[in-house]
C-alpha positions in Angstrom: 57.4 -17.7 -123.7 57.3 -15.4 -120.9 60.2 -15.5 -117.9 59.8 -15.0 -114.1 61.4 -11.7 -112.9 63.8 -13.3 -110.3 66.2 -12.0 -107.8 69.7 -10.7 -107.8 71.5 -13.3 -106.6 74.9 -12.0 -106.3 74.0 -9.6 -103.4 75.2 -11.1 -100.0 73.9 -9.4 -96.3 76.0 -10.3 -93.9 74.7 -9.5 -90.2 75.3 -11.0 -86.5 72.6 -12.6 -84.6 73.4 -10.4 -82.0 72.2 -7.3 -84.0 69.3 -8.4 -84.8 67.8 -9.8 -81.4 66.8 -7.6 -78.2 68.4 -8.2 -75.2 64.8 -9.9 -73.4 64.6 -12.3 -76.4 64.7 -16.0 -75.4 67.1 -16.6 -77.7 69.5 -14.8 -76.1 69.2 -16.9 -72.9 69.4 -20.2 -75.1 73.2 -18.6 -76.4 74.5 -17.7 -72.7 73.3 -21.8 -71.5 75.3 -23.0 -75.0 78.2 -21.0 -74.3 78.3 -21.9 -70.7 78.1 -26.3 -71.7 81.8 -28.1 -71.7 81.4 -29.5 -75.4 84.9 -31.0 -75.1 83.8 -33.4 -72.5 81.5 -35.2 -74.2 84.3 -34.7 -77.9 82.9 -31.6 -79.6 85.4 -29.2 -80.5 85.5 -26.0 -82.4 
């Protein structure tokens, strides 16, 4: 019986969004109207 060549799986990346997008990405606008919303009005908190 033959096996399927996998990946490691105990290799972990860890990276920030903020890395990884250009400044003129729309994402970027999406973050700065998130960060800007009072979540603790309406009973989200961090």
């Amino acid at each position: 019986m033959q096996f399927v060549q996998g990946y490691k799986c105990n290799q972990t990346t860890l990276s920030i969004l903020d890395n990884q997008e250009k400044a003129d990405n729309p994402v970027q606008l999406m973050d700065a109207f998130v960060d800007k919303l009072n979540l603790t009005k309406p009973g989200f908190d961090k």
